[in-house]
One Martini backbone bead per residue (centre of mass of N, CA, C, O) as a GRO file, in nm:
protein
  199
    1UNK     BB    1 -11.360   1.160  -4.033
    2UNK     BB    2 -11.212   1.361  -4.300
    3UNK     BB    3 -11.034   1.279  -4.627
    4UNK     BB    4 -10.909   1.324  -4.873
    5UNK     BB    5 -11.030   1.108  -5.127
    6UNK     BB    6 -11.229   0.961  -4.926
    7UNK     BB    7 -11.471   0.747  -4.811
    8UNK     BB    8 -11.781   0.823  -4.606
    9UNK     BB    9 -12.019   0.645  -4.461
   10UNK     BB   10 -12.350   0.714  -4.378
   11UNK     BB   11 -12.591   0.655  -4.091
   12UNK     BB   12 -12.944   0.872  -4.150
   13UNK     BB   13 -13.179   0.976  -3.844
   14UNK     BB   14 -13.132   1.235  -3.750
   15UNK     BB   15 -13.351   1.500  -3.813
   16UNK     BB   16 -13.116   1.703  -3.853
   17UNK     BB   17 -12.956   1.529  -4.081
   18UNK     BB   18 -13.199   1.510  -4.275
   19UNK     BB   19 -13.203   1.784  -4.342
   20UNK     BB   20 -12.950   1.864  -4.447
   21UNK     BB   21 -12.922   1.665  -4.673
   22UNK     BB   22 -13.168   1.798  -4.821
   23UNK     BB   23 -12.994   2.053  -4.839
   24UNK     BB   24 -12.758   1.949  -5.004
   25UNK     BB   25 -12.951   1.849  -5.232
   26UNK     BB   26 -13.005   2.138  -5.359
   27UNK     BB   27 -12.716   2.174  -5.381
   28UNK     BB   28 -12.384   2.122  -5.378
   29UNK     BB   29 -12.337   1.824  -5.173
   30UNK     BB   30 -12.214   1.976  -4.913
   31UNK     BB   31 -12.004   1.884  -4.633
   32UNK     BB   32 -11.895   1.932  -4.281
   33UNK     BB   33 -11.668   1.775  -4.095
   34UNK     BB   34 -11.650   1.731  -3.758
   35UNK     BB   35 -11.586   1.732  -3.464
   36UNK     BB   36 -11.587   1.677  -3.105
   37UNK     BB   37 -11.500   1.864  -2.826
   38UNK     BB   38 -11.717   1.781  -2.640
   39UNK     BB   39 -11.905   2.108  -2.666
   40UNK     BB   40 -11.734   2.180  -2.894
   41UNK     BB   41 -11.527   2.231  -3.186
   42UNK     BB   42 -11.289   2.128  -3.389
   43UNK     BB   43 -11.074   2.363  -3.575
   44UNK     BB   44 -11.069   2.081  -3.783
   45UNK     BB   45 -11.181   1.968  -4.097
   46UNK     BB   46 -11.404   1.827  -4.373
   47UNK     BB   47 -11.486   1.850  -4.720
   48UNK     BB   48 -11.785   1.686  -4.856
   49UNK     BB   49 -11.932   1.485  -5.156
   50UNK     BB   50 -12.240   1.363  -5.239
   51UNK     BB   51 -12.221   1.069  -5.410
   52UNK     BB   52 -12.432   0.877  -5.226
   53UNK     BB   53 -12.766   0.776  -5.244
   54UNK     BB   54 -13.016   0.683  -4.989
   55UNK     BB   55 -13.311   0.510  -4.886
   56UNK     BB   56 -13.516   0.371  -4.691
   57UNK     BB   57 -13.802   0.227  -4.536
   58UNK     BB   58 -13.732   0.393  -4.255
   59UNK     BB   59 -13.587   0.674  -4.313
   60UNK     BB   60 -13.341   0.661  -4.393
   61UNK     BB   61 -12.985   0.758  -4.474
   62UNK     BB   62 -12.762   0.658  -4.725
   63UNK     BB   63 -12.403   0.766  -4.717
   64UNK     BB   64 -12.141   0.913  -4.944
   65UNK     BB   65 -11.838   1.069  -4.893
   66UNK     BB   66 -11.617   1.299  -5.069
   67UNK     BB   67 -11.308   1.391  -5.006
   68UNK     BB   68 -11.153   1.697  -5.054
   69UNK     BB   69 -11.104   1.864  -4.796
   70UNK     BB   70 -11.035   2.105  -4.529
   71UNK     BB   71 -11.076   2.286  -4.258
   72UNK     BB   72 -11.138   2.594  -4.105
   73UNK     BB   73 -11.302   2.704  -3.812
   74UNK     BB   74 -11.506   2.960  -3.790
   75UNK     BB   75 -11.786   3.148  -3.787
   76UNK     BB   76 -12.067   3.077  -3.627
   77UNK     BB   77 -12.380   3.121  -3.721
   78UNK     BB   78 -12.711   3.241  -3.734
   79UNK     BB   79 -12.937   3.008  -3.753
   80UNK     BB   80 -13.258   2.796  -3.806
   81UNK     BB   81 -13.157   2.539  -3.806
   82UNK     BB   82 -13.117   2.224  -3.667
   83UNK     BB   83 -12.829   2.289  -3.747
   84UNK     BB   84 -12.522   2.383  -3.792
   85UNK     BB   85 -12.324   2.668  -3.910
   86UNK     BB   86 -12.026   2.750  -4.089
   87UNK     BB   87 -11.714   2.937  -4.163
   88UNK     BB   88 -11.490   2.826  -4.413
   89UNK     BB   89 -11.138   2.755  -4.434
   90UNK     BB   90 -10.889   2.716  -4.710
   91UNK     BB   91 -10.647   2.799  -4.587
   92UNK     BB   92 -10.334   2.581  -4.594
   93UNK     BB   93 -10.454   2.357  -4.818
   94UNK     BB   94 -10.315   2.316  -5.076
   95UNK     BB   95 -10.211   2.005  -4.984
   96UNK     BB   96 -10.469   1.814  -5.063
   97UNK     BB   97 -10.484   1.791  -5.379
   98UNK     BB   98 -10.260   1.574  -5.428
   99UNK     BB   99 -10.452   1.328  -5.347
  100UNK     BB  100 -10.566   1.368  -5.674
  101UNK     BB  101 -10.304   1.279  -5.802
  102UNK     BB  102 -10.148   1.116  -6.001
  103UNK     BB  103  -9.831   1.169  -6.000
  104UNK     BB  104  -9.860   1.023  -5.711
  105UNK     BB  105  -9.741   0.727  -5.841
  106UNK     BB  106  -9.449   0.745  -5.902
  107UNK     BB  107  -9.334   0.680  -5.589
  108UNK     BB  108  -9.227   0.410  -5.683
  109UNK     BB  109  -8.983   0.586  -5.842
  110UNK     BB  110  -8.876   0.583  -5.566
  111UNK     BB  111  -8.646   0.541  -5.281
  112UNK     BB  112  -8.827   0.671  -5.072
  113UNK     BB  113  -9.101   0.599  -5.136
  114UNK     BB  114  -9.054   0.264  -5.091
  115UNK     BB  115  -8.996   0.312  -4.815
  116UNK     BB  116  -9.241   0.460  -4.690
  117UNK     BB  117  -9.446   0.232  -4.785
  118UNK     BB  118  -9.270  -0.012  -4.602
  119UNK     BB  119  -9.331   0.121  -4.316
  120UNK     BB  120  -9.660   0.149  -4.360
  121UNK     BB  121  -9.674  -0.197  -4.436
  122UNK     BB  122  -9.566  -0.282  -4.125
  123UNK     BB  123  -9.774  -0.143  -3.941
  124UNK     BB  124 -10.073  -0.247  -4.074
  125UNK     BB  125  -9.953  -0.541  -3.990
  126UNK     BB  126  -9.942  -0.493  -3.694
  127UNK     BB  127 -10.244  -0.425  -3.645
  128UNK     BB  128 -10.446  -0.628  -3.816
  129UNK     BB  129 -10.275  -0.853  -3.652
  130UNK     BB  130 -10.352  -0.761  -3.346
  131UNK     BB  131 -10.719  -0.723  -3.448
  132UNK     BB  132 -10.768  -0.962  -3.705
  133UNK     BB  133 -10.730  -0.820  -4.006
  134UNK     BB  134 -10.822  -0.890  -4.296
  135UNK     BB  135 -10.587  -0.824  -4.600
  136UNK     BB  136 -10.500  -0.692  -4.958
  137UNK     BB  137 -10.184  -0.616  -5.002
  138UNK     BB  138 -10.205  -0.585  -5.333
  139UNK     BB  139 -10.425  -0.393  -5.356
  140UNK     BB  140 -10.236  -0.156  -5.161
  141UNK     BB  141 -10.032  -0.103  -5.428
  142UNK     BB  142 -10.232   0.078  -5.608
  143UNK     BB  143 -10.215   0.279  -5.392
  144UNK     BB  144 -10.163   0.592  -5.341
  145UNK     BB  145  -9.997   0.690  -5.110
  146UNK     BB  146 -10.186   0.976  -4.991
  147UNK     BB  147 -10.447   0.793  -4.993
  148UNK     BB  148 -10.357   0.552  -4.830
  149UNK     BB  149 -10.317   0.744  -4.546
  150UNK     BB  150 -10.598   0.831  -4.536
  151UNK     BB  151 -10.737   0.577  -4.497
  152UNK     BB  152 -10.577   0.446  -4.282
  153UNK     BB  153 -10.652   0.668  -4.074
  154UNK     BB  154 -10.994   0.641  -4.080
  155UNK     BB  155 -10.982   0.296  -4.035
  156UNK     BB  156 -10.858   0.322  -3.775
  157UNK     BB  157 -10.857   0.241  -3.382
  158UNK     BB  158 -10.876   0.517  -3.268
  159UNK     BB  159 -10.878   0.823  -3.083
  160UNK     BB  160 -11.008   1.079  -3.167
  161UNK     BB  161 -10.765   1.248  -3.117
  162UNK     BB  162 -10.584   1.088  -3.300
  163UNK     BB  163 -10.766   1.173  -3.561
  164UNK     BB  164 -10.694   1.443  -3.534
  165UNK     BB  165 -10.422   1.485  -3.551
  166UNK     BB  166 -10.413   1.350  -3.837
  167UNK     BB  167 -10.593   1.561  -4.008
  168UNK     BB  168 -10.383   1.828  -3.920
  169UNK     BB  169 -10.160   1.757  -4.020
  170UNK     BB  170  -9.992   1.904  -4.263
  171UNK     BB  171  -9.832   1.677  -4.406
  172UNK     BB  172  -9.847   1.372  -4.518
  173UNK     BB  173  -9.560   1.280  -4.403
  174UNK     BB  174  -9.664   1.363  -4.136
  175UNK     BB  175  -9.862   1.164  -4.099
  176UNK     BB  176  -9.727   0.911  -4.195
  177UNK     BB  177  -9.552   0.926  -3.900
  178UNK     BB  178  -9.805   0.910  -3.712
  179UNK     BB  179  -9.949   0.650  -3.797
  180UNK     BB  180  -9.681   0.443  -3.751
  181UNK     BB  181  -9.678   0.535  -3.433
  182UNK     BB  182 -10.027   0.453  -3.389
  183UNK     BB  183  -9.974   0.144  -3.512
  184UNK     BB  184  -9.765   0.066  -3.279
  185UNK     BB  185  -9.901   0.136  -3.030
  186UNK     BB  186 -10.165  -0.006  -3.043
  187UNK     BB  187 -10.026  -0.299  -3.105
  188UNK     BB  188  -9.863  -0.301  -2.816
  189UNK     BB  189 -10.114  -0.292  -2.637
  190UNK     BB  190 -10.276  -0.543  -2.726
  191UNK     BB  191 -10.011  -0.747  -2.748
  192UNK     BB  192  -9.986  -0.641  -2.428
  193UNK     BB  193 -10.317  -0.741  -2.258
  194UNK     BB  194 -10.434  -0.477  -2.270
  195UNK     BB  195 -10.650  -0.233  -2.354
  196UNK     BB  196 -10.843  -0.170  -2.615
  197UNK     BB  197 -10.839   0.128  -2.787
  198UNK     BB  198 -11.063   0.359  -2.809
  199UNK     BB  199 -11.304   0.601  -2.965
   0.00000   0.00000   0.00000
């Protein structure tokens, strides 16, 4: 899953990923990540900007994806690569474009936007220490409220389908509500003792 304002780390091997990249470096060093689902592919995506690029001694190739924006899947392509290929729809994301505003600092000089974020730095400290993971939470003070909501979104230990309707989410706002509802129910699956849910 890849959201707005997010680095998105990938660790590239399959000859087929190593094609894509290196048509991507050659144009506008752009790709749309989906998720798959089954054997379809989900619905929304995101299109990121390959950011850093290196490549390993054994061929490998080490990239960051810097996410851009959201899109819907249109019509796959008939290309011959041997990567999928697909027409991206962008309406209906323009509140995407947010994620990247200064003004979205603002957000502290509100006591709603202060409450926001008290809610889910509440929900984020049940998680992390749920799952036993020391986090700087004094750096977390610093990033913009719905860049948060992105990051956190996509390092926490959901399953698919939970990262995509957080994707899905229409605006800030309902994602911020629907991560702090998956970060309390999965800190109390862990800490009552159950499975703790894969990706």
């Amino acid at each position: 899953m890849l959201l707005p304002g997010c680095d998105l780390p990938l660790n590239i091997f399959e000859p087929r990923y190593l094609n894509m990249i290196d048509d991507a470096l050659r144009g506008e060093r752009l790709i749309g990540m989906v998720q798959s689902q089954g054997s379809d592919l989900a619905p929304i995506g995101g299109l990121g900007r390959i950011s850093q690029f290196s490549e390993t001694e054994d061929g490998r190739y080490l990239v960051v994806l810097k996410g851009l924006k959201r899109f819907r899947l249109g019509e796959e392509l008939d290309v011959k690569t041997p990567y999928r290929q697909a027409k991206l729809i962008f309406d209906g994301f323009e509140a995407d474009a947010d994620t990247h505003d200064a003004k979205q600092t603002s957000e502290a000089l509100s006591e709603s936007g202060r409450s926001d974020r008290a809610a889910l730095t509440v929900a984020m400290k049940s998680l992390a220490k749920a799952v036993g993971v020391q986090v700087d939470w004094d750096t977390l003070k610093e990033i913009p409220l719905p860049l948060l909501i992105n990051q956190a979104a996509m390092i926490s230990p959901f399953q698919a389908e939970d990262k995509q309707s957080l994707l899905e989410a229409a605006t800030s706002d309902e994602r911020r509500r629907l991560l702090i509802g998956l970060m309390h129910l999965y800190a109390g699956q862990i800490n009552g003792g159950g499975e703790q849910p894969t990706q």
